[in-house]
N, C-alpha and C positions, 0 to 999 in steps of 0.2 A: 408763500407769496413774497415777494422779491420788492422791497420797499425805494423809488426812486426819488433820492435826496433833492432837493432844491437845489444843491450846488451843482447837479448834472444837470438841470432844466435849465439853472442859471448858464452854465458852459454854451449854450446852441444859442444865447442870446447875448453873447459877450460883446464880441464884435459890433456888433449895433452901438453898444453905450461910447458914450465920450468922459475925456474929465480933464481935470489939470493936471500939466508937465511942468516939473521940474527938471530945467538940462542945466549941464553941469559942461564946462570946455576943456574932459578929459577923455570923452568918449564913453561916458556910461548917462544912461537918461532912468531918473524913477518917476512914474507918474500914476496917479491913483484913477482906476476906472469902473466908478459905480460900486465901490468897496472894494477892489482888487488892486493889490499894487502890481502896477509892470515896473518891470525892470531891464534894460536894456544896455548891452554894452555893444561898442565897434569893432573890427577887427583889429584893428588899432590898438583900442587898447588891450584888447584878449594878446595881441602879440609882445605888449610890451610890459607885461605883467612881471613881477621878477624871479625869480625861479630860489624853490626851496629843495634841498633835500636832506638826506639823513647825516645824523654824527657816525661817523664812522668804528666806532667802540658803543656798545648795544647800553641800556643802563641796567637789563637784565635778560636770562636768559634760562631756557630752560634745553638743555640737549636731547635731543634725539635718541643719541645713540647712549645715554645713559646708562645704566645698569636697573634704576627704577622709572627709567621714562620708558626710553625704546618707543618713541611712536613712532607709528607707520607713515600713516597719510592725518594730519591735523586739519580737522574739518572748522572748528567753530575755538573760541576760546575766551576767556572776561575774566577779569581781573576783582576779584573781592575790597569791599571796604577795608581790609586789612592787609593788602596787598599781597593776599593770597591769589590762586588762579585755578580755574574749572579748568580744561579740557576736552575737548571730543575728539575721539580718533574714528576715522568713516572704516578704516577697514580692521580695528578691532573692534568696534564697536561696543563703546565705552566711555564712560566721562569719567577722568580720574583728577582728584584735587589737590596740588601742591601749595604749600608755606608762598610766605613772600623770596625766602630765601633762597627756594627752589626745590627744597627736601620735599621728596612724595610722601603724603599725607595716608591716602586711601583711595582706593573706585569708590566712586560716587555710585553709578550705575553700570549692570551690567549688560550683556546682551539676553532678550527675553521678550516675553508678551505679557511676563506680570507686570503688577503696577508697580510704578518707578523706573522698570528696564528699560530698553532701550532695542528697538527696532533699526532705524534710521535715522540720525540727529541733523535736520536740515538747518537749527538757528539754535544758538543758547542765548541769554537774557537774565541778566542781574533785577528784579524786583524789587521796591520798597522795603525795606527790614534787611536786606543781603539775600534775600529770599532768591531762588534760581530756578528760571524755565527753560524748560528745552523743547523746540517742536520733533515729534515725533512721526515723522511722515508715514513710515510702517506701519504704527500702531497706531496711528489715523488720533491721535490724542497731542493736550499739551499736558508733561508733566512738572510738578512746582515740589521743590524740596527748600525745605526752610531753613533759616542762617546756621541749624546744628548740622546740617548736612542729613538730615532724613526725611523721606520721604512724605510728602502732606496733603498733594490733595493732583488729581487730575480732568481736565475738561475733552470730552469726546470731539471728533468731527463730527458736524452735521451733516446725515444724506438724507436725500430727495428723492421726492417718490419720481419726478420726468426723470432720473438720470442724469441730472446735474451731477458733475465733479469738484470738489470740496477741495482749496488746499492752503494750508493755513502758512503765517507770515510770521504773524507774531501776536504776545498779547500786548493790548493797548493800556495805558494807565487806568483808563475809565471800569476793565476786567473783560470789555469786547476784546474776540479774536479781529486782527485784521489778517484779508487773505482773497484768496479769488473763487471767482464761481463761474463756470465754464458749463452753459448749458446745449444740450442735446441738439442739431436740425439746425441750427444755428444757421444763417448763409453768409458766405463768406465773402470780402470785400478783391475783388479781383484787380493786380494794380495793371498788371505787365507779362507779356510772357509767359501765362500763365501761374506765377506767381499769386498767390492769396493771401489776404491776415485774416483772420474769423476773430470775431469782437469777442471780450470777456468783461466780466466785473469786475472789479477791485470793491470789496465788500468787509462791512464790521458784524460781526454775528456775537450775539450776547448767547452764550448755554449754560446751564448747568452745571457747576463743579460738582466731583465726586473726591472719596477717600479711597474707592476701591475699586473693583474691578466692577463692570458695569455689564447687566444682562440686556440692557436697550438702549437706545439713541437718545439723547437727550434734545430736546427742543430747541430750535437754533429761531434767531428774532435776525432778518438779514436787514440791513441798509444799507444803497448802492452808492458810492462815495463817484467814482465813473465807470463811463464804458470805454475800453480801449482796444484795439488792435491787439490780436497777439503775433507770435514772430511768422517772420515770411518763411512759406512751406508751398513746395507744388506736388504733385500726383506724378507717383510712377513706382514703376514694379521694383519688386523687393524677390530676393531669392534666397534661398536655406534650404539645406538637406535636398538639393534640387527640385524642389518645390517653388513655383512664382506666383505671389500675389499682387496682388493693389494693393499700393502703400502712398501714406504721404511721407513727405523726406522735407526736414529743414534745409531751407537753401545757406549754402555755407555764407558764413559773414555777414549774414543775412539780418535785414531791422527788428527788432522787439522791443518789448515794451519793458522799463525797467523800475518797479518798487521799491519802495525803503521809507522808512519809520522812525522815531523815536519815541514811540507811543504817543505820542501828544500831534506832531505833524508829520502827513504824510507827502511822499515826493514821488512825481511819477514825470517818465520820460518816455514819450513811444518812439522817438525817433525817426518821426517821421519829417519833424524840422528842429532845429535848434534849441529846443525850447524847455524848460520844466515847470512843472506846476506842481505847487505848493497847495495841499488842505489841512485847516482845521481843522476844530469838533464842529464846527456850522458850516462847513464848507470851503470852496476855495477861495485861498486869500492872499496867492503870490503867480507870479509867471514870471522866471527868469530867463531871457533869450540872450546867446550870446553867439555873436558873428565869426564863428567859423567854418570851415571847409571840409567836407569828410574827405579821408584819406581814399585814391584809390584802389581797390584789391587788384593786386599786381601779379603774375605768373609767376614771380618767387614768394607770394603768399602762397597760392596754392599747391605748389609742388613742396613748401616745406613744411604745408599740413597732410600732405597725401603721405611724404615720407616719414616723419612723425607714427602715422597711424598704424604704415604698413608694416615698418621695423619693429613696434609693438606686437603686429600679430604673429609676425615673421618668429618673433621670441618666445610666445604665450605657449608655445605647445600644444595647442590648438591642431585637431587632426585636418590634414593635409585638404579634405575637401573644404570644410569652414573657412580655411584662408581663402582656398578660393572664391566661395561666397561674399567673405571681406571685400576683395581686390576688384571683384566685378561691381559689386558697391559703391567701390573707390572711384571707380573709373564713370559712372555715371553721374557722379554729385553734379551739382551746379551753383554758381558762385553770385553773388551779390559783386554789384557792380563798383560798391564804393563800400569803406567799412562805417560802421555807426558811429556818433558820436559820441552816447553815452553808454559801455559796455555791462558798468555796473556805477550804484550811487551810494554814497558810506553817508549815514548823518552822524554828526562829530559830539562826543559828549561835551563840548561849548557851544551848540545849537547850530555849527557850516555844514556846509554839504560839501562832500568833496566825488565829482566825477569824474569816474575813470574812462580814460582814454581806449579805444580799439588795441586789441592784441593778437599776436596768434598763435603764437606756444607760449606752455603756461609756464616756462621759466625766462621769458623775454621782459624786460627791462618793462616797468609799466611807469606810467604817466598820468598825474589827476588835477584837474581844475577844481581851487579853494575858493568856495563863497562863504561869506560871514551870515550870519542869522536873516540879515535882511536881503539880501541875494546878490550880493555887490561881490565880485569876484575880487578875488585880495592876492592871490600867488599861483603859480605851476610847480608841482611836485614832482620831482623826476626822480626814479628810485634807479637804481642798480641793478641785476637781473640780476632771478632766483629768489625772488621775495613778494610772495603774497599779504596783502595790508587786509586786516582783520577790523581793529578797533583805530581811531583816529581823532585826534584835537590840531588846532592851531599850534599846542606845544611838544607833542610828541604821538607816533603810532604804535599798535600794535600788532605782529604780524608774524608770519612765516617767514621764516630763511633756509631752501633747499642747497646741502654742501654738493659735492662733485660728487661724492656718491650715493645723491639724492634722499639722504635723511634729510627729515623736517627737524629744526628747531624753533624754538619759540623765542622771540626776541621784541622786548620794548628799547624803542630809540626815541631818543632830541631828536626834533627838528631842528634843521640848520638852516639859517636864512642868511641871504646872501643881501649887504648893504647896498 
């Protein structure tokens, strides 16, 4: 049974309440409504906000193409109390732990279904004590190794007997998973075009920890935090091995809905206006709305994801009919009219939110809106292309840096700010 919060009953009766503004003649307005702060900026000032970026010289860094690193593709990464660092690599599949120094240490975890390995690493997570988790989407568990670096305990997913699907986010301070819950028959919100979003949950499930490996599911307690949209997807046939089905297909550039945490608050953006909201542990307690324009998806976006994709498969060696299953794929998509506002949302270990701007190849220059704790927009971060941002403060990030010949390294920078 699927438990709905007060702060989602409260969400369908927002709009109704009133309360006092505080305006302010710089273009940002906070005002409290019925215990929820809004927050609201102009485009004015979202324009004239001043723009931050990186030092140019990293303050550390970890190589790629090392002799004990060599990673492939770096999926996730955190930094120790000691200013050691975990690592996940997605295509060796692996968390390996280096010094502060940069000297490789050990694999933490390997690739497996026992306990501790490592299936699919979608997040890692520094815990209480230096303690470290990692969600493991394959292995449908979270696994927790403690500050010696051995393995201590892990929590299963919960499934459901209707066929709900289960997918976890992270753990929260409290020991709830947060995560979504995507149920069966569901009916879908039709906007345009035949274009649909089908609702989901964003949900805390408390279960069960284990030491070992587990013969049954452990009991999941769910509480629905909201209901949101998921991304825009239409119906149309899919082809392989010359076989066609019904399929749904993501419309490219298309709106979704985007999560993010810091175990204590959660931030959600469906993108369907400007807008973010902030929840507590009792519910929600912010909305940040800020006046701007989505970009529109232009014929040299799509032609440089179609080429992107193709030139990939054109290389994979992939036998000669599969491409052409790709290509006839390719030539079918369909394109969202305007790109999102908020791509993805990072919460900063100083308590900002910083939102990432729309992109379309993933070594393109990216761009992110700095709010402070309270939701007051402070700066524009514009990075350099070939650099993915992982971890994030007011005073420096952490992040990926792809060279010319596409090794990932690991790099922490300064922020630079511009007087």
């Amino acid at each position: 049974m699927i438990r709905r919060s007060g702060c989602f009953l409260f969400m369908l009766a927002l709009h109704a309440c009133t309360g006092t503004a505080e305006r302010s003649d710089t273009g940002k307005t906070a005002r409290d409504s019925a215990g929820v702060s809004i927050v609201e900026h102009s485009a004015a000032y979202m324009a004239a906000l001043p723009e931050w970026t990186l030092d140019s010289t990293p303050l550390q860094e970890l190589r790629g193409d090392a002799t004990d690193t060599q990673f492939a593709r770096i999926l996730d990464a955190v930094q120790r109390a000691d200013g050691g660092f975990y690592v996940a690599d997605q295509q060796q599949r692996d968390i390996k732990a280096f010094a502060a120094s940069g000297a490789f240490e050990r694999v933490l975890s390997r690739p497996g279904r026992g306990p501790g390995e490592v299936g699919y690493v979608s997040r890692l997570q520094m815990l209480a004590g230096d303690s470290l988790a990692f969600v493991d989407a394959n292995n449908r568990r979270v696994s927790v190794f403690g500050p010696n670096g051995h393995f201590a305990r892990q929590v299963l997913f919960p499934r459901f007997e209707d066929g709900s699907s289960v997918r976890i986010n992270m753990q929260l301070m409290d020991g709830r998973l947060l995560g979504s819950l995507r149920q069966p028959w569901v009916e879908a919100t039709e906007n345009r075009d035949s274009v649909y979003r089908t609702p989901f949950a964003i949900v805390a499930y408390r279960v069960v920890p284990s030491t070992g490996a587990d013969t049954g599911v452990p009991p999941a307690d769910v509480d629905t935090i909201a209901v949101v949209p998921d991304g825009e997807a239409y119906r149309a046939n899919s082809t392989e091995d010359g076989e066609t089905r019904a399929d749904e297909h993501p419309l490219r550039f298309g709106h979704n809905t985007i999560v993010a945490s810091d175990g204590r608050r959660t931030f959600v953006a469906t993108n369907e206006t400007a807008e973010i909201v902030e929840y507590g542990a009792k519910g929600m307690v912010r909305r940040i709305r800020s006046a701007r324009t989505p970009r529109p998806v232009t014929d040299e976006d799509r032609v440089r994801l179609e080429s992107e994709v193709l030139d990939a498969v054109e290389k994979s060696g992939r036998p000669a009919s599969a491409k052409a299953d790709v290509q006839q794929m390719v030539k079918g998509w369909r394109y969202a009219k305007s790109h999102t506002l908020a791509s993805r949302l990072l919460v900063g270990a100083d308590g900002g939110l910083w939102v990432e701007d729309a992109w379309v190849l993933e070594n393109d220059p990216r761009q992110f809106f700095v709010y402070d704790s309270t939701g007051i927009a402070l700066a524009r971060v514009v990075l350099p292309p070939r650099i993915h941002v992982l971890r994030v403060s007011t005073r420096e990030i952490l992040g990926v840096w792809r060279d010319s010949d596409d090794v990932p390294h690991l790099r922490r920078w300064s922020i630079s700010r511009q007087p």
